[in-house]
C-alpha positions, 0 to 999 in steps of 0.5 A, spaced: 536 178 694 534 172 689 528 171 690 525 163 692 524 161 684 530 163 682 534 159 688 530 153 686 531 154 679 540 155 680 539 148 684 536 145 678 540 147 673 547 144 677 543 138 679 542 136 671 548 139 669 552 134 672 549 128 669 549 132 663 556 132 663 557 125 662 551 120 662 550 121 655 557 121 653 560 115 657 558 111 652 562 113 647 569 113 652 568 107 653 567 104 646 570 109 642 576 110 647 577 104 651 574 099 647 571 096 653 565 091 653 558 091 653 557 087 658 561 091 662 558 097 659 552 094 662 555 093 669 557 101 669 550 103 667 547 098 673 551 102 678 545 108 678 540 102 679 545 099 685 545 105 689 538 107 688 536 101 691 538 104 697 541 110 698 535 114 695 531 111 701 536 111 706 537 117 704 530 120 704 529 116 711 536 121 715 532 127 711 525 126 714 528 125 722 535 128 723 538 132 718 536 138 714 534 135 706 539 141 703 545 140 707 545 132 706 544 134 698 551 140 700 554 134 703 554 128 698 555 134 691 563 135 695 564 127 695 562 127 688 565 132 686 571 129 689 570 122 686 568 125 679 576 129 679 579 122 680 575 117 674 579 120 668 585 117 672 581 109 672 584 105 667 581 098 667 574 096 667 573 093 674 576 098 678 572 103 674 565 099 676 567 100 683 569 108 683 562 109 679 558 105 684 561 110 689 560 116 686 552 113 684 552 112 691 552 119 693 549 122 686 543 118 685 539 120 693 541 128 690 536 127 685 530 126 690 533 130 695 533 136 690 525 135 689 525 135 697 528 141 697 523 145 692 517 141 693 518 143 701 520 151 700 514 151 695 509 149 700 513 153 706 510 158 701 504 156 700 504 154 693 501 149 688 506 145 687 503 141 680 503 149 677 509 151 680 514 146 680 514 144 673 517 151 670 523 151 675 524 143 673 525 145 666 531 149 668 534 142 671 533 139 663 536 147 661 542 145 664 543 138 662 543 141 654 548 146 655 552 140 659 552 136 653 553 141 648 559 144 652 562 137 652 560 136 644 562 143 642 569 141 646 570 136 643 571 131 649 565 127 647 570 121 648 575 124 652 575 122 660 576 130 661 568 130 661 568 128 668 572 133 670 567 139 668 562 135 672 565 134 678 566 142 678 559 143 677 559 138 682 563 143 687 559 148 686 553 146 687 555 141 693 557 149 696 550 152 693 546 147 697 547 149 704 545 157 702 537 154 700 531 154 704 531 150 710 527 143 710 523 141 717 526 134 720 521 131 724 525 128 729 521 130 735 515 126 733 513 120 737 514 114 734 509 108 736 513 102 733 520 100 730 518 102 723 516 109 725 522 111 728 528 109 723 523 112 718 521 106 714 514 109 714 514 111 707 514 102 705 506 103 707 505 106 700 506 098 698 500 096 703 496 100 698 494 095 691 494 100 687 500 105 689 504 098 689 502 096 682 504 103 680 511 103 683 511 096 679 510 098 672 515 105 674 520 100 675 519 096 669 518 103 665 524 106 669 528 100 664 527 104 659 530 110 660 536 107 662 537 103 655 536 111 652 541 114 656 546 108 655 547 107 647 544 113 644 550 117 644 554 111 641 549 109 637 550 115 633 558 115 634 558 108 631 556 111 624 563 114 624 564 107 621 560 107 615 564 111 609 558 114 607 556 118 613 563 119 617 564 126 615 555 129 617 555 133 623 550 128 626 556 123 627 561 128 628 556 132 634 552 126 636 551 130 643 548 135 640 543 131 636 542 128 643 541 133 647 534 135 642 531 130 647 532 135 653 530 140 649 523 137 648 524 135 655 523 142 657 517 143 653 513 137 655 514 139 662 511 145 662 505 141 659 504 136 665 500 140 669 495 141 664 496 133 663 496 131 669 489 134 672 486 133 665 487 126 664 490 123 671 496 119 672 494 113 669 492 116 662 500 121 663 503 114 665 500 110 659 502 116 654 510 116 657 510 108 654 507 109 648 512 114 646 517 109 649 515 105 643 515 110 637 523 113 640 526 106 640 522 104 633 525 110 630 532 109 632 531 102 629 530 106 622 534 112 623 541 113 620 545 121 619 541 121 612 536 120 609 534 118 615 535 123 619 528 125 621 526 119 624 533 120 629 531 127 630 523 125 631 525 120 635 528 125 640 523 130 639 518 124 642 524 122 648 521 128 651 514 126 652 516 119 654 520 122 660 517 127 663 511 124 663 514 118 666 519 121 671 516 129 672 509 126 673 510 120 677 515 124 683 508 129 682 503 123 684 508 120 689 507 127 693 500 127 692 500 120 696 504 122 702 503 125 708 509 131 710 512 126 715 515 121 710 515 127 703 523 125 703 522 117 704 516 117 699 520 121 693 527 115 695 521 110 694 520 112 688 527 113 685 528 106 688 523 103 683 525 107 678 533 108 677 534 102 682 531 096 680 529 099 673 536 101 671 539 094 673 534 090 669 535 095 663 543 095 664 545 088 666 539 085 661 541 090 655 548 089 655 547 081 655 542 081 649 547 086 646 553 082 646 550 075 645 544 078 640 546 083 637 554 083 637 557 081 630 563 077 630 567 083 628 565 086 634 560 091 630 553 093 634 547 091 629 543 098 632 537 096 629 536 089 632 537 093 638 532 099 638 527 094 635 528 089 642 527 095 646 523 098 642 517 091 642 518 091 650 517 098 651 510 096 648 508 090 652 509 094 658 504 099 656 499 094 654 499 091 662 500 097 665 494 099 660 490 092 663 492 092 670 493 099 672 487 102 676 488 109 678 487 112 685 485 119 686 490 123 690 490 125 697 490 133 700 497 134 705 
């Protein structure tokens, strides 16, 4: 019998596996293959940002009140999966923005419903879930590298048969979900207005100065993770063009140098306990933009030679910058929550930061490239653009820095 950790630990490993699969390498089908434009490029990446906006919450609203958080997580995996199989098969950019919109829509409200999971089934066993939780989750970061690497070391970095590998992981894990612990629905609450009974009440969070200024500047700093996930990959491929350096393993493996990052990940992860109850949610999420800066500036430097420690330092970095965001940020909205709306929190949460942040960063990013840093021959100017990312990163820092006041967390 698999005992509750390892349960936990195969469901995070499929959940990040797929994304894995294709989330760093479609910039390199869809530039190097199907020499699309960045504008439109801009528009696939903002269909997380589009279905975060609702389906996070909406989602976590069903789980809260009427069906079980793991058996919507089964039932979204098998439409992905299908969705998934179908892409290769798109062969203009339009219709590709609607099939990747729908497969966002049932993907994105995944990645809060699995922390739901876990977060439930730790509790149901009474355990510390800032101890516990981080250790498991870095099996999820486990399972995006060995995606990344199994599509680099294939070779298919820029082939559409990437989303043919994630939409079997996707399969799996779509049959897998209904086999985890059950999560309580609270469907025989009584419910004394409108807002309670369709399960809005996770929307109170904002009725607290601090707790909205805090899902403010998860937004703004959620942007930041979209403009990484959306040009590193291509960044690297694009020195494929410069004779000098075609033929380095850097540019001939970019996914793998890549997934440096999600190595560091699964480092920084099993820090932010220590983190989180030494230094507090302000001084963790302060930390995060910092590093966004110094990832971005050193990509602004970095090229596959003499260069190339600032491309795997900046990578090294990239795990700081994102577990101490994403990881730390779902562990201080649960400690803000009541058991009651658990699942809705945790879709707010992903609403700020993969909705709203990822349009800003996707559509925003994709204008400045084109217009900004777009050369007539059709050449990106890579370090114009790491640098402009790289300066608003450090202004959101600096307001979060002046604005933020932290609040002191709630016992459930």
């Amino acid at each position: 019998m698999i005992n509750l950790k390892n349960r936990l630990i195969i469901m995070n490993f499929l959940q990040f596996f797929i994304w894995g699969s294709w989330l760093i390498t479609i910039g390199g089908y869809w530039f190097q293959t199907q020499h699309w434009s960045g504008t439109e490029f801009g528009a696939i990446f903002s269909t997380m940002g589009i279905a975060s906006l609702f389906m996070p919450a909406l989602s976590g609203i069903i789980a809260d009140r009427w069906i079980n958080a793991e058996k919507l997580l089964g039932f979204y995996h098998l439409a992905g999966a299908a969705i998934l199989f179908y892409i290769p098969q798109v062969g203009n950019p339009e219709l590709f923005f609607w099939v990747m919109l729908l497969n966002m829509i049932f993907y994105m409200p995944t990645i809060s419903l699995s922390i739901t999971v876990a977060y439930s089934a730790l509790k149901e066993n009474s355990m510390d879930v800032v101890k516990e939780y981080p250790p498991i989750r870095v099996f999820g970061t486990i399972g995006f590298i060995v995606a990344m690497w199994t599509v680099s070391l294939l070779k298919i970095e820029t082939s559409p048969a990437q989303f043919y590998i994630a939409s079997g992981a996707s399969f799996l894990l779509g049959l897998y979900a209904f086999t985890l612990p059950k999560c309580k629905v609270n469907a025989a609450q009584s419910h004394s207005n409108w807002v309670e009974t369709f399960g809005f009440n996770a929307f109170k969070l904002f009725k607290d100065a601090r707790m909205a200024m805090f899902f403010i500047f998860s937004m703004l700093l959620g942007a930041s993770l979209q403009l990484t996930n959306a040009y590193g990959d291509t960044f690297l491929h694009d020195f494929a063009k410069v004779d000098m350096y075609k033929d380095m393993l850097t540019v001939k493996y970019p996914a793998i140098v890549m997934s440096v990052s999600q190595i560091s990940e699964t480092l920084f992860i099993l820090a932010i306990p220590f983190f989180m109850k030494r230094f507090g949610i302000k001084k963790v999420m302060l930390i995060s933009m910092l590093a966004w800066v110094i990832r971005f500036g050193l990509f602004a430097g970095g090229n596959p030679a003499e260069a190339l420690w600032m491309i795997i330092l900046s990578n090294i970095v990239y795990g700081m910058a994102f577990d101490f965001f994403n990881i730390s940020g779902s562990l201080y909205v649960e400690s803000q929550s009541d058991q009651g709306i658990r699942a809705s929190a945790q879709g707010l949460f992903m609403m700020m930061t993969n909705g709203f942040g990822a349009i800003i960063g996707s559509w925003s990013s994709g204008f400045i490239i084109d217009y900004f840093f777009t050369s007539e021959s059709g050449q990106f100017q890579w370090p114009g653009i790491w640098t402009t990312f790289a300066v608003y990163s450090l202004v959101i820092a600096l307001l979060f820095a002046l604005m933020f006041r932290e609040k002191k967390t709630i016992t459930n």
